[in-house]
mmJSON file of the N, C-alpha and C atoms, coordinates in Angstrom:
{"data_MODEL":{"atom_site":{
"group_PDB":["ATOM","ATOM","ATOM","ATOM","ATOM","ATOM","ATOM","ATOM","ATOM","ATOM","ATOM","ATOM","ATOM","ATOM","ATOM","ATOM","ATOM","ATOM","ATOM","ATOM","ATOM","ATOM","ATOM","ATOM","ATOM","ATOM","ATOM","ATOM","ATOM","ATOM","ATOM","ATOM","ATOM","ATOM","ATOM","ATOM","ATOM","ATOM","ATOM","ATOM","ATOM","ATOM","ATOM","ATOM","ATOM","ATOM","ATOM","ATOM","ATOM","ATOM","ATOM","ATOM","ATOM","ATOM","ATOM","ATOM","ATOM","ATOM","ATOM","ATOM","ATOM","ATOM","ATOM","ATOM","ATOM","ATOM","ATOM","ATOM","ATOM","ATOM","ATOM","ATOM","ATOM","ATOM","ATOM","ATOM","ATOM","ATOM","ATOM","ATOM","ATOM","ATOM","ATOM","ATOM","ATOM","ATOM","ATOM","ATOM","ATOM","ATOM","ATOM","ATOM","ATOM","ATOM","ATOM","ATOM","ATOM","ATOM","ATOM","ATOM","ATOM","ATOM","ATOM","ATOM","ATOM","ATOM","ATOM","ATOM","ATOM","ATOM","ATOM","ATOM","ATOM","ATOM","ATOM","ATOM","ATOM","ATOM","ATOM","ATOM","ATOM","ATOM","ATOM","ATOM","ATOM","ATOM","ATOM","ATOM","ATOM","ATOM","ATOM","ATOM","ATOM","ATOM","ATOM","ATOM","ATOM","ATOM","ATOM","ATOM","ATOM","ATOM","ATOM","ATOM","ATOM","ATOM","ATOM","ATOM","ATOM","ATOM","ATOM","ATOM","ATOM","ATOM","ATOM","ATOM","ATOM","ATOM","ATOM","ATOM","ATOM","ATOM","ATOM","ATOM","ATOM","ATOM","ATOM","ATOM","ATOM","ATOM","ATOM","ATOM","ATOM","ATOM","ATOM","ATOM","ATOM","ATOM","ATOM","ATOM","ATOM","ATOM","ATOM","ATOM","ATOM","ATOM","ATOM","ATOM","ATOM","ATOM","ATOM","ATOM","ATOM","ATOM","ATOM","ATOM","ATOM","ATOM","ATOM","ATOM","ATOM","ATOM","ATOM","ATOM","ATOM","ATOM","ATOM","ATOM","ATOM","ATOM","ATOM","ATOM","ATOM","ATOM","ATOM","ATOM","ATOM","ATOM","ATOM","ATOM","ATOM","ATOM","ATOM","ATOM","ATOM","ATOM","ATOM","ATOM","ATOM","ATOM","ATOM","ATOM","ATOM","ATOM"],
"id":[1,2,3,4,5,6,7,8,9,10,11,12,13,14,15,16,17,18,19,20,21,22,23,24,25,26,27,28,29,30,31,32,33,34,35,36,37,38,39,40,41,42,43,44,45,46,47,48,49,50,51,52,53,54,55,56,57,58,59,60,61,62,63,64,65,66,67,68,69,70,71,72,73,74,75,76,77,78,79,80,81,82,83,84,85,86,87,88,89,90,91,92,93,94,95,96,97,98,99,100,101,102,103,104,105,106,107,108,109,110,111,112,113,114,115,116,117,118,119,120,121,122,123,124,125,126,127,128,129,130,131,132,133,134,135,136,137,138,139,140,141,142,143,144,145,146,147,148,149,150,151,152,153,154,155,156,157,158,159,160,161,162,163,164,165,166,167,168,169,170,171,172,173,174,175,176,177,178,179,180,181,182,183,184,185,186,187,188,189,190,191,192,193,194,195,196,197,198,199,200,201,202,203,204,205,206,207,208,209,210,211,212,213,214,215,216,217,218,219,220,221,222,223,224,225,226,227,228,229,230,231,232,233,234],
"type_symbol":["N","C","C","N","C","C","N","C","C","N","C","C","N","C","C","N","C","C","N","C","C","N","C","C","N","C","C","N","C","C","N","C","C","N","C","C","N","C","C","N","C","C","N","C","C","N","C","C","N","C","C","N","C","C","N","C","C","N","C","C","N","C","C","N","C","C","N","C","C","N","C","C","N","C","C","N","C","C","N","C","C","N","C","C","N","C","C","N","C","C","N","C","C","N","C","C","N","C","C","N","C","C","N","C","C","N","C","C","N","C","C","N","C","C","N","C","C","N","C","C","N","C","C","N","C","C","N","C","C","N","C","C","N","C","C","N","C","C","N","C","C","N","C","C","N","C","C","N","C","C","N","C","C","N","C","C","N","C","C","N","C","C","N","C","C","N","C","C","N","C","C","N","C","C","N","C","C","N","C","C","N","C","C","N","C","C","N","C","C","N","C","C","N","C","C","N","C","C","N","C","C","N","C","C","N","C","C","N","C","C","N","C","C","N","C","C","N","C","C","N","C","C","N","C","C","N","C","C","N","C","C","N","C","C"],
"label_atom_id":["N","CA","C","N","CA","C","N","CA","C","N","CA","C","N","CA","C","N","CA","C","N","CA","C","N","CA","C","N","CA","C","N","CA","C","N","CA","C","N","CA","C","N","CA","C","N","CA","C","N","CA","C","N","CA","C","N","CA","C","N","CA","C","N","CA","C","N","CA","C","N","CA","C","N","CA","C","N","CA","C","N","CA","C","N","CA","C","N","CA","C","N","CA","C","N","CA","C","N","CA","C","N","CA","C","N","CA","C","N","CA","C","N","CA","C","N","CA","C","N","CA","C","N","CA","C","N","CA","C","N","CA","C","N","CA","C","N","CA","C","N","CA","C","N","CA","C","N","CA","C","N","CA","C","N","CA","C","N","CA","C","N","CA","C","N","CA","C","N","CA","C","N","CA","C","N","CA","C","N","CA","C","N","CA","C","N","CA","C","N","CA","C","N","CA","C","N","CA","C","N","CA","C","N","CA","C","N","CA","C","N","CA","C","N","CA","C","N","CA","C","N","CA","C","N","CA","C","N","CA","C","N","CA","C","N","CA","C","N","CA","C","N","CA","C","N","CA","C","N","CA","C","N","CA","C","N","CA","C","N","CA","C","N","CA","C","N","CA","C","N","CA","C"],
"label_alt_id":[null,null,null,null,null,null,null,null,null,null,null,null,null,null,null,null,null,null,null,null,null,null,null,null,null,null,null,null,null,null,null,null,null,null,null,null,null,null,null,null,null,null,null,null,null,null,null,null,null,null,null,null,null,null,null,null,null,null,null,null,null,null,null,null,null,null,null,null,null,null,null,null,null,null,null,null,null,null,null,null,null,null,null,null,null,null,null,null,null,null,null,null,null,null,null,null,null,null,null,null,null,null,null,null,null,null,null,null,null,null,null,null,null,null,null,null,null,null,null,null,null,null,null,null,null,null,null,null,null,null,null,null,null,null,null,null,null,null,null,null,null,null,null,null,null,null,null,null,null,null,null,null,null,null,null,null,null,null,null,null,null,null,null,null,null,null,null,null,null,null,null,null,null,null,null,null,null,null,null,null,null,null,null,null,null,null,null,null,null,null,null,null,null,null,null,null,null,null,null,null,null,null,null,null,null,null,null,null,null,null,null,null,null,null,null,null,null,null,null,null,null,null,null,null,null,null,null,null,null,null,null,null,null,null],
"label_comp_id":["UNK","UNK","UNK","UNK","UNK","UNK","UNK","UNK","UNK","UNK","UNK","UNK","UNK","UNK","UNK","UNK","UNK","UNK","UNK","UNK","UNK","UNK","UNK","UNK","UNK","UNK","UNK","UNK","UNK","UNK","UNK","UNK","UNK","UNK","UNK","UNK","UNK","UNK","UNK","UNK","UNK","UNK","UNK","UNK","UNK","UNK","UNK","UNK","UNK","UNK","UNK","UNK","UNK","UNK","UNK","UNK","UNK","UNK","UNK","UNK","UNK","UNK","UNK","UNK","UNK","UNK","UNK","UNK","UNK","UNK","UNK","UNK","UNK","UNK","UNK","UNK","UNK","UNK","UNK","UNK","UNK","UNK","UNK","UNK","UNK","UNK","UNK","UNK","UNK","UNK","UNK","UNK","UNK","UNK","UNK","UNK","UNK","UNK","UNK","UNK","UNK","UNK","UNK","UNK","UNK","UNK","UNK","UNK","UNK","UNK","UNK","UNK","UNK","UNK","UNK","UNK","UNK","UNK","UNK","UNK","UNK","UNK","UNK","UNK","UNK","UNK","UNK","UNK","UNK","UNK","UNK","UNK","UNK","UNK","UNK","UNK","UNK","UNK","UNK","UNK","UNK","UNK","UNK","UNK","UNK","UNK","UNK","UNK","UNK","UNK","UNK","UNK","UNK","UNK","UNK","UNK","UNK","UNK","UNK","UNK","UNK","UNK","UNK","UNK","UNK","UNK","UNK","UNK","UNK","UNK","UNK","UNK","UNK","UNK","UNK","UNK","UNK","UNK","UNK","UNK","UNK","UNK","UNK","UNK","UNK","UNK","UNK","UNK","UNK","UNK","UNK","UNK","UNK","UNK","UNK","UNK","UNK","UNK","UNK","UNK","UNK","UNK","UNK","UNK","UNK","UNK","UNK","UNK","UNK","UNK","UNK","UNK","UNK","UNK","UNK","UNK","UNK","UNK","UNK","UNK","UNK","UNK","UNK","UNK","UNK","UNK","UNK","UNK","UNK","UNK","UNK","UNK","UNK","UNK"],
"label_asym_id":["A","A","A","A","A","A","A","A","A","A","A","A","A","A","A","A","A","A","A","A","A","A","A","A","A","A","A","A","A","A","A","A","A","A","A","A","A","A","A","A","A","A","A","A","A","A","A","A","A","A","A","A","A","A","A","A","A","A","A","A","A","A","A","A","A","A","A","A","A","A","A","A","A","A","A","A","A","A","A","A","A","A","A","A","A","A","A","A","A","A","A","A","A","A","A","A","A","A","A","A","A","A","A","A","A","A","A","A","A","A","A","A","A","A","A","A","A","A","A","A","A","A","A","A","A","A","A","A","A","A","A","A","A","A","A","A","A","A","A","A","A","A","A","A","A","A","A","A","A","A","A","A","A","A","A","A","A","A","A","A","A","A","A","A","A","A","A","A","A","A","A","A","A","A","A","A","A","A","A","A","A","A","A","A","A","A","A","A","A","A","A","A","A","A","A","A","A","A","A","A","A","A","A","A","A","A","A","A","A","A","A","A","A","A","A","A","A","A","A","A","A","A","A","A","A","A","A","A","A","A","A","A","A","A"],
"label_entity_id":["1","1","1","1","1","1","1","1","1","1","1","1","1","1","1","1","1","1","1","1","1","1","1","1","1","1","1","1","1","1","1","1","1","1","1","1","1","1","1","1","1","1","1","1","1","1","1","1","1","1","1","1","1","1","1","1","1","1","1","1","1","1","1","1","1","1","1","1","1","1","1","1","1","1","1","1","1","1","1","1","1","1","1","1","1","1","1","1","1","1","1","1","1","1","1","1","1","1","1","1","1","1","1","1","1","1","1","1","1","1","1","1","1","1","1","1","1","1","1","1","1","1","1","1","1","1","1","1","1","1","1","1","1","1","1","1","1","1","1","1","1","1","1","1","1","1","1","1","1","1","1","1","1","1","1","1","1","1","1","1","1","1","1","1","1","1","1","1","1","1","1","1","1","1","1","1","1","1","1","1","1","1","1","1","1","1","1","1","1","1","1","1","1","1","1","1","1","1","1","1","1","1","1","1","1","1","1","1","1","1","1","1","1","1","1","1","1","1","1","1","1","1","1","1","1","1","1","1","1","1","1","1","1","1"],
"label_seq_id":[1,1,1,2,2,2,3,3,3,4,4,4,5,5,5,6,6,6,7,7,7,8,8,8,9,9,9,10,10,10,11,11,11,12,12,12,13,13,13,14,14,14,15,15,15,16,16,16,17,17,17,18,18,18,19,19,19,20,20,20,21,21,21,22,22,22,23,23,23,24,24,24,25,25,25,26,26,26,27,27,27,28,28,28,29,29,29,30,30,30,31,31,31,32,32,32,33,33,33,34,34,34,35,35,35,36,36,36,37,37,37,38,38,38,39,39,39,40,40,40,41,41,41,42,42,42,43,43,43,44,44,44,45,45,45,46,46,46,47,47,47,48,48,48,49,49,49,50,50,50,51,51,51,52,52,52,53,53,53,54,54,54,55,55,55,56,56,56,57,57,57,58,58,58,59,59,59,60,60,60,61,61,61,62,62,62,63,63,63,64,64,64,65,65,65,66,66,66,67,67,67,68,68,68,69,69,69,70,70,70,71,71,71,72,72,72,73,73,73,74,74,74,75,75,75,76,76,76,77,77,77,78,78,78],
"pdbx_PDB_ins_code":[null,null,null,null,null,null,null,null,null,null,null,null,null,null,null,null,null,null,null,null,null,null,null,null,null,null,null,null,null,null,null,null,null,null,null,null,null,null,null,null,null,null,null,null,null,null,null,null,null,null,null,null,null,null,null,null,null,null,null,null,null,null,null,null,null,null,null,null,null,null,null,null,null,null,null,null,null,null,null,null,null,null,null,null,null,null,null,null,null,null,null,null,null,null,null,null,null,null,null,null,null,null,null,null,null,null,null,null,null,null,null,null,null,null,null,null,null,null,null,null,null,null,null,null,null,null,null,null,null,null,null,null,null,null,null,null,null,null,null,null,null,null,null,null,null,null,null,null,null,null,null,null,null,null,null,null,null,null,null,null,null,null,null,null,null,null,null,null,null,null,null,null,null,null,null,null,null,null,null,null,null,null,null,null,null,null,null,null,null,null,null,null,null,null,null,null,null,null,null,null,null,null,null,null,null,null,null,null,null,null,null,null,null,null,null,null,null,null,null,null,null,null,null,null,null,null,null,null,null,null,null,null,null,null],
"Cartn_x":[-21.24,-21.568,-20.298,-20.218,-18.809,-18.064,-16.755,-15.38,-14.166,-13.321,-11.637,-10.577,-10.105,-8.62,-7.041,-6.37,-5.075,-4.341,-3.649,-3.238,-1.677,-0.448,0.524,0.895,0.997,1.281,2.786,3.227,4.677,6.093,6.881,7.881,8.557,9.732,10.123,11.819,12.457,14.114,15.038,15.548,16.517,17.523,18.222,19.314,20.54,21.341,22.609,23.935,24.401,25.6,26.218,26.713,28.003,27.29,25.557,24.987,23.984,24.13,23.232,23.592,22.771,23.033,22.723,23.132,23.843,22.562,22.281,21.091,20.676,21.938,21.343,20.71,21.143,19.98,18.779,18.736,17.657,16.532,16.957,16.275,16.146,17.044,16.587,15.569,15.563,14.639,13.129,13.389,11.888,11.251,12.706,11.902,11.084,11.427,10.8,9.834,9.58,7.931,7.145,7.461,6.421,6.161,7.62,6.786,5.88,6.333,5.144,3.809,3.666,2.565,1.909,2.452,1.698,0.79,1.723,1.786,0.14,0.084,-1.111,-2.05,-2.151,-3.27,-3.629,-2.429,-3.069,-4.086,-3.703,-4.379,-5.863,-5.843,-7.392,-8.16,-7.208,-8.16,-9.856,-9.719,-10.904,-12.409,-11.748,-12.753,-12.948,-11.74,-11.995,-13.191,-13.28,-14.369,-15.707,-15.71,-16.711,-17.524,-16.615,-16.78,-16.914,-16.895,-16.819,-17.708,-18.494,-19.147,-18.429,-18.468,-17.443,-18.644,-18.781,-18.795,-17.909,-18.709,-18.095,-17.96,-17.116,-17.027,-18.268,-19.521,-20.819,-21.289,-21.225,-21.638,-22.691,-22.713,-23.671,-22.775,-23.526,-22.947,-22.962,-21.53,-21.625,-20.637,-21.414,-21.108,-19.594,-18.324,-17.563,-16.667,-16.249,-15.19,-14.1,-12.699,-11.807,-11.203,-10.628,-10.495,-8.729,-8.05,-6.51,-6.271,-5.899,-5.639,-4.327,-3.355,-2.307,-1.707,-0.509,-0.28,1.16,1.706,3.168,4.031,5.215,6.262,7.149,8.151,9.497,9.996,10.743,11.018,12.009,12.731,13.588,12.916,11.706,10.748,10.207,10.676,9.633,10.385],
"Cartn_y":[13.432,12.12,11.277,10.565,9.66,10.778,10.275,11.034,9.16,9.694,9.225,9.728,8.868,9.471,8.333,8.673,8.281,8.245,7.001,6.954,6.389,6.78,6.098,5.419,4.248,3.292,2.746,2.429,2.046,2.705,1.979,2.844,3.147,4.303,4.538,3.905,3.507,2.879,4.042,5.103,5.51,5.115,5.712,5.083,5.384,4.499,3.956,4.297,5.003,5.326,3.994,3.769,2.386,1.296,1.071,-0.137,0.303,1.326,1.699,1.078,0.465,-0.106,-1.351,-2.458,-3.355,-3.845,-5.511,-6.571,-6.578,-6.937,-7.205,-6.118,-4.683,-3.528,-3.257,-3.703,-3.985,-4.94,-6.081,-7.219,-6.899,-5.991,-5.291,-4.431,-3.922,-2.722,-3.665,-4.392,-5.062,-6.27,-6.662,-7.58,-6.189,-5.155,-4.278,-3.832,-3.686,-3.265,-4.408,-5.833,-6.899,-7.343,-6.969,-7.13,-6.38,-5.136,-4.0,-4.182,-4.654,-4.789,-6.025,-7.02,-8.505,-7.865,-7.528,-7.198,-6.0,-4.784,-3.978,-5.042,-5.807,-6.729,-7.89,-8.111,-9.349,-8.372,-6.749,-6.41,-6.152,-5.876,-5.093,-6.676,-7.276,-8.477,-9.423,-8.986,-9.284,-8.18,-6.881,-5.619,-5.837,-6.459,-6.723,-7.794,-8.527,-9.582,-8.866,-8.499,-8.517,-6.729,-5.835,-4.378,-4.161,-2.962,-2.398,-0.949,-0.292,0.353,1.202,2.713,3.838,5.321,6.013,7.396,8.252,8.499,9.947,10.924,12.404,13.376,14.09,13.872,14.598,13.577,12.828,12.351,11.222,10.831,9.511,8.34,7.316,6.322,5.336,4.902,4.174,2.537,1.506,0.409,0.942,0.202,1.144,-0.653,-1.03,-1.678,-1.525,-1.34,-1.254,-1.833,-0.763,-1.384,-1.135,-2.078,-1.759,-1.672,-0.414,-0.725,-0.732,-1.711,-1.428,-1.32,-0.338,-0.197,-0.232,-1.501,-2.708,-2.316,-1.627,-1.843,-1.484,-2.18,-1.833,-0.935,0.019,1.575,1.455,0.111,0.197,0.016,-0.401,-0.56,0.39,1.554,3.137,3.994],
"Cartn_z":[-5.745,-5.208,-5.185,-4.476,-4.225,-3.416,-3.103,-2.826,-2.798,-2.427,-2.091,-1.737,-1.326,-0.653,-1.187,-1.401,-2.102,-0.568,0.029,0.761,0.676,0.878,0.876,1.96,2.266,3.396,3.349,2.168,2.085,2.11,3.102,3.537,2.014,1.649,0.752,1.279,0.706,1.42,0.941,1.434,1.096,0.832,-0.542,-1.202,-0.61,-0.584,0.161,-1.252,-1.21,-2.071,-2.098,-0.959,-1.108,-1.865,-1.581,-2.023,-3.388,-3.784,-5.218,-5.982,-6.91,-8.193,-7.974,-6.743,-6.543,-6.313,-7.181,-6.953,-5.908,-5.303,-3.623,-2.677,-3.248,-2.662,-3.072,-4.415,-5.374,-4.781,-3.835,-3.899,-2.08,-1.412,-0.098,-0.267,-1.125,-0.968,-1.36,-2.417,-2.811,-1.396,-0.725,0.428,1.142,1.579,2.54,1.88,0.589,0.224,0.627,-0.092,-0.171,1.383,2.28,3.742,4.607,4.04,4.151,3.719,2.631,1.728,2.421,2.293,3.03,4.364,5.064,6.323,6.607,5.591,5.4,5.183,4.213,3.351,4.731,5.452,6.277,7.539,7.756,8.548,8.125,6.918,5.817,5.421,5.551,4.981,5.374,6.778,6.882,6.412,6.727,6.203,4.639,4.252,2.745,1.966,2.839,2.457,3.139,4.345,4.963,5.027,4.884,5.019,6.397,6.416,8.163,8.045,9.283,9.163,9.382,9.046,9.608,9.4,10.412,10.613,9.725,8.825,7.609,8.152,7.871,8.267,8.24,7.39,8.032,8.516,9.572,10.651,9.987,8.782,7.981,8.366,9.055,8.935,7.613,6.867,5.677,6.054,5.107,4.85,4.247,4.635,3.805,3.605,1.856,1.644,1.323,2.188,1.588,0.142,-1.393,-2.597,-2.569,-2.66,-3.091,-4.654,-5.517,-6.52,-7.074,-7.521,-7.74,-9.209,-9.095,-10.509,-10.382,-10.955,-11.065,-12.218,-12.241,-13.483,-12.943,-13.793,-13.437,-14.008,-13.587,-13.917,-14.602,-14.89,-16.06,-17.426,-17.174,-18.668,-18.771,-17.887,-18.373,-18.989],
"occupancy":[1.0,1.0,1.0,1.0,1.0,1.0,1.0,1.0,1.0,1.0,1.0,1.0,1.0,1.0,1.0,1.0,1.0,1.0,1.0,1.0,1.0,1.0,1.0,1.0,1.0,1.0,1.0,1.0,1.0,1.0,1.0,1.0,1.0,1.0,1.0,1.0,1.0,1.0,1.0,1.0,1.0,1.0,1.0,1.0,1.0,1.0,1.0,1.0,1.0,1.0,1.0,1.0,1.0,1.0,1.0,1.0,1.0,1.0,1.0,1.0,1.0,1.0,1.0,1.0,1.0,1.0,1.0,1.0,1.0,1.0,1.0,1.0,1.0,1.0,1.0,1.0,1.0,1.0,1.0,1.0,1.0,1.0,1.0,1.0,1.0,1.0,1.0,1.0,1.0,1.0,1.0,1.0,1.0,1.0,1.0,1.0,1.0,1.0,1.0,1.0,1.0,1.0,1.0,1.0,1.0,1.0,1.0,1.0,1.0,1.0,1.0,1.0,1.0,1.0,1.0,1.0,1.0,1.0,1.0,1.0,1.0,1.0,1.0,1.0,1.0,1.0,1.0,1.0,1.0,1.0,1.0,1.0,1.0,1.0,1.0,1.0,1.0,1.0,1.0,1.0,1.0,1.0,1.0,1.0,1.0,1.0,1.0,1.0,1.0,1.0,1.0,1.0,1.0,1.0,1.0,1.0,1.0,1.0,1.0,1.0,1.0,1.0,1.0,1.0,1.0,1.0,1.0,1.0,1.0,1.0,1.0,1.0,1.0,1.0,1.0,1.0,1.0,1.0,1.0,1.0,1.0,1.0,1.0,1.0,1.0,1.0,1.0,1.0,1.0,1.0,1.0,1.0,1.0,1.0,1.0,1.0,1.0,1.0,1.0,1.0,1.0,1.0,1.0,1.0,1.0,1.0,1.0,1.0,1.0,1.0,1.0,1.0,1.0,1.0,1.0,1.0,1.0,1.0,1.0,1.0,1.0,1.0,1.0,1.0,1.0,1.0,1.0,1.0,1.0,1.0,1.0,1.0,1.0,1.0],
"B_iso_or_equiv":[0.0,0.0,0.0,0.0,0.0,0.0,0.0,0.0,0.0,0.0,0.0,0.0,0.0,0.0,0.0,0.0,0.0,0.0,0.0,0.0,0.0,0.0,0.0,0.0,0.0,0.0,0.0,0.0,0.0,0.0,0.0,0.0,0.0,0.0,0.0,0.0,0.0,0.0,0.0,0.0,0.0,0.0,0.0,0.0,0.0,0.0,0.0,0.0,0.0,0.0,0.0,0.0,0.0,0.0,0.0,0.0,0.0,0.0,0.0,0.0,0.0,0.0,0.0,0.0,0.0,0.0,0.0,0.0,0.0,0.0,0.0,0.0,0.0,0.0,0.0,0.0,0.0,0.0,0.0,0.0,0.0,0.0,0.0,0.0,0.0,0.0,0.0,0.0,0.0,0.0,0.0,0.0,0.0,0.0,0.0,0.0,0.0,0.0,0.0,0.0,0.0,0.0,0.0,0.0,0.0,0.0,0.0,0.0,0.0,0.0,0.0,0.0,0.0,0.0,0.0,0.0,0.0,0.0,0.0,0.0,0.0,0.0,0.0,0.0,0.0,0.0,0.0,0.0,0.0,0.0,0.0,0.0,0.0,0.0,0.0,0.0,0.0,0.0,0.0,0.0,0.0,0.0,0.0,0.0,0.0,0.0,0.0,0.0,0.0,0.0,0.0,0.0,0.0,0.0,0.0,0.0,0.0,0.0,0.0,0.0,0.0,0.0,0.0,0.0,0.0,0.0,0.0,0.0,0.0,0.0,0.0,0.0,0.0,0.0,0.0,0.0,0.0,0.0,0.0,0.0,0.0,0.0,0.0,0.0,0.0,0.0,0.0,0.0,0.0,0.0,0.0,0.0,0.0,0.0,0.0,0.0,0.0,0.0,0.0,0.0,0.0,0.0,0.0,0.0,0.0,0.0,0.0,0.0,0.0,0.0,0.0,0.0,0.0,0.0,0.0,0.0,0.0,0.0,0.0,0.0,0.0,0.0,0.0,0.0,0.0,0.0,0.0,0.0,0.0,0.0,0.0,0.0,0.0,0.0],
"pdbx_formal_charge":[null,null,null,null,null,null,null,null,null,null,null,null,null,null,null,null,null,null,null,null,null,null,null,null,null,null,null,null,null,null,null,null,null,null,null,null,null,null,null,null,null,null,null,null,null,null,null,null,null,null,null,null,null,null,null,null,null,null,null,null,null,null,null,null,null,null,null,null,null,null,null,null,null,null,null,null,null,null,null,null,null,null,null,null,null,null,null,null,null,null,null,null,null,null,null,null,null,null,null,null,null,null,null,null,null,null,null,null,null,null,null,null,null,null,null,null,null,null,null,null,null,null,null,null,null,null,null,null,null,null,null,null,null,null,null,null,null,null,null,null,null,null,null,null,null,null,null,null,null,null,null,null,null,null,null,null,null,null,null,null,null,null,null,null,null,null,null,null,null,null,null,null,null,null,null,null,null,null,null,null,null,null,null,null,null,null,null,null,null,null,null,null,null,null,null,null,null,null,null,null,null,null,null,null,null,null,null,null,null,null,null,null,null,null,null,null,null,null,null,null,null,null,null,null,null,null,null,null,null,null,null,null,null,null],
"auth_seq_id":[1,1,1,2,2,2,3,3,3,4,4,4,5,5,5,6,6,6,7,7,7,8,8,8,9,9,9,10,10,10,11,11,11,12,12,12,13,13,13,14,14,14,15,15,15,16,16,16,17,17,17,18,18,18,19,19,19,20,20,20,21,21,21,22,22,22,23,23,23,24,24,24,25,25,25,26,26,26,27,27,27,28,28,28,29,29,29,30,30,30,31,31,31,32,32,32,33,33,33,34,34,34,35,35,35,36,36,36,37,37,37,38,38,38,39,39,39,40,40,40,41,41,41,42,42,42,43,43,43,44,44,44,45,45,45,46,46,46,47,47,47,48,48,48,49,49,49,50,50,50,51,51,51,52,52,52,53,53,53,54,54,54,55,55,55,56,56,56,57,57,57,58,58,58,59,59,59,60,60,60,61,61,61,62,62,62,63,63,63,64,64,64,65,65,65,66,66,66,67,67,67,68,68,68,69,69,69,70,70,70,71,71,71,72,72,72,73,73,73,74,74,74,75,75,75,76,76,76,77,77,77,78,78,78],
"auth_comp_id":["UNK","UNK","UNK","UNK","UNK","UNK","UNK","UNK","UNK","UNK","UNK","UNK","UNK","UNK","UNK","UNK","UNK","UNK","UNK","UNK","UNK","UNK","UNK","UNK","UNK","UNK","UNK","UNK","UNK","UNK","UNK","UNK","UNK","UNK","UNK","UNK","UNK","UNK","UNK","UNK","UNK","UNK","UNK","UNK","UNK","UNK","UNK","UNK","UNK","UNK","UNK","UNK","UNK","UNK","UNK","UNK","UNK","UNK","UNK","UNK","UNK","UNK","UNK","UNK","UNK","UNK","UNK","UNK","UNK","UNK","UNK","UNK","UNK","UNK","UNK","UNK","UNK","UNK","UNK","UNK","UNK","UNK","UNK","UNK","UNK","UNK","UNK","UNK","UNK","UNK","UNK","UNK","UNK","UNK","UNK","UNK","UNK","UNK","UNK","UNK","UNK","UNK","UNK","UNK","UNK","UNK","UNK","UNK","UNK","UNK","UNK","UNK","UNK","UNK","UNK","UNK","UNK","UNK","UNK","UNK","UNK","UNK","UNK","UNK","UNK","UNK","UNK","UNK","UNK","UNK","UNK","UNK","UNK","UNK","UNK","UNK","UNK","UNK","UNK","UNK","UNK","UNK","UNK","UNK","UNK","UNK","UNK","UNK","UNK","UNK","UNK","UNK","UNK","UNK","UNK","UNK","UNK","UNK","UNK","UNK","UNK","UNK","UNK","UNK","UNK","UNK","UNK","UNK","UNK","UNK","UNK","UNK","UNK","UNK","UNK","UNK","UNK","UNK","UNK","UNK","UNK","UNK","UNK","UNK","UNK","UNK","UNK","UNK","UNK","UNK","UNK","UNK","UNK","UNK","UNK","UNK","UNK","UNK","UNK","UNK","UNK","UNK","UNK","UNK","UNK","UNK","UNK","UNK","UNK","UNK","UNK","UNK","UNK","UNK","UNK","UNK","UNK","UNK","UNK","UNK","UNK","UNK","UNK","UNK","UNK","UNK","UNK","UNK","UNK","UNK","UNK","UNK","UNK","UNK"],
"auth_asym_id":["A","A","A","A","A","A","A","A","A","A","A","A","A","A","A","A","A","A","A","A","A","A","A","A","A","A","A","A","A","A","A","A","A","A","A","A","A","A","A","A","A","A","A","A","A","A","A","A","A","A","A","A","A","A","A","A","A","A","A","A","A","A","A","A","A","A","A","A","A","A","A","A","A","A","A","A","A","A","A","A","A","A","A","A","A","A","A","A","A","A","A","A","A","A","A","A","A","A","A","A","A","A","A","A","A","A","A","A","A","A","A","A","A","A","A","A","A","A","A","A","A","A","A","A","A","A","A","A","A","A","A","A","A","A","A","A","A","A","A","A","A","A","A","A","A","A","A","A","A","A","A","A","A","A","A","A","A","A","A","A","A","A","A","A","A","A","A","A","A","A","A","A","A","A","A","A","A","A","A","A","A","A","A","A","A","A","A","A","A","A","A","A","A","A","A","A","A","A","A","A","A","A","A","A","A","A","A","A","A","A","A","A","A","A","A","A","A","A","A","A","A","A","A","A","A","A","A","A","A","A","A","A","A","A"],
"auth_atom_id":["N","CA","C","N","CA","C","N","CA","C","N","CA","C","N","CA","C","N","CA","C","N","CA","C","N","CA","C","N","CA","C","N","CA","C","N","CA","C","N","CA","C","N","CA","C","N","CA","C","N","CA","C","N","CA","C","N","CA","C","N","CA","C","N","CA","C","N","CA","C","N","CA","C","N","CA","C","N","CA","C","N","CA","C","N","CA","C","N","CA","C","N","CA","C","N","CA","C","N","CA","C","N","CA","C","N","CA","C","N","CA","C","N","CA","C","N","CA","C","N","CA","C","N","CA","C","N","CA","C","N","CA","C","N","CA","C","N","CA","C","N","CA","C","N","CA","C","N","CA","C","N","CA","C","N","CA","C","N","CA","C","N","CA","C","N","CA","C","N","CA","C","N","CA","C","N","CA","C","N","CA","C","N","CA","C","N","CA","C","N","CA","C","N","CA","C","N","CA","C","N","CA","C","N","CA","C","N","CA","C","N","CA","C","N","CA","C","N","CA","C","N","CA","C","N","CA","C","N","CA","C","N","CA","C","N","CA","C","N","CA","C","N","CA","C","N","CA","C","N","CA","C","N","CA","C","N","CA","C","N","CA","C","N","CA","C","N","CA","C","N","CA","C"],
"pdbx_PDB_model_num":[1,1,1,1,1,1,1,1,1,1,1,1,1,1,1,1,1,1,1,1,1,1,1,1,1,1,1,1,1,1,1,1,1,1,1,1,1,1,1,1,1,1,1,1,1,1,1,1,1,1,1,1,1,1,1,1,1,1,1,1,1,1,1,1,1,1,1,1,1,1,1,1,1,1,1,1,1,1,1,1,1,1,1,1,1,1,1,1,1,1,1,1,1,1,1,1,1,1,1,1,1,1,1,1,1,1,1,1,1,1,1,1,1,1,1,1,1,1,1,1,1,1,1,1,1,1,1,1,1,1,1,1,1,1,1,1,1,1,1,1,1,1,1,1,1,1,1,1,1,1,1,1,1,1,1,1,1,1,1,1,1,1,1,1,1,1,1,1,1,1,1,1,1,1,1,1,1,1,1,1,1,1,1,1,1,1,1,1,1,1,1,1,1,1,1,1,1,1,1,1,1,1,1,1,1,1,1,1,1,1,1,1,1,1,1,1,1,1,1,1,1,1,1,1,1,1,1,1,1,1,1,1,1,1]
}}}
């Protein structure tokens, strides 16, 4: 009963030799997630309040709400 799917949506920034290490690639790479991220959430946001109906792969139609769950640390605290 149930199922899910794990979806990755966010671009990954490949690392730049000349600019590794450096705040300011640090703080490039974090503008391009959070504009990525805004950017997903402003499209899901109305399915998010309201749900949307969708056709399952055995052909049941379900009430379906999109859930974002996120899990935040900084990998220098790991």
């Amino acid at each position: 009963m149930g199922g899910g799917y794990v979806v990755g949506w966010l671009p990954v920034v490949k690392e730049d030799k000349q600019h590794s290490g450096k705040s300011a690639w640090a703080n490039f790479k974090a503008t391009v997630w959070h504009k990525s991220f805004g950017r997903i959430l402003s499209l899901l946001a109305e399915r998010l309040r309201a749900g949307q109906w969708l056709e399952c792969l055995d052909a049941v139609q379900c009430w379906f709400f999109p859930l974002i769950l996120i899990l935040s640390s900084d990998f220098e605290e790991q």
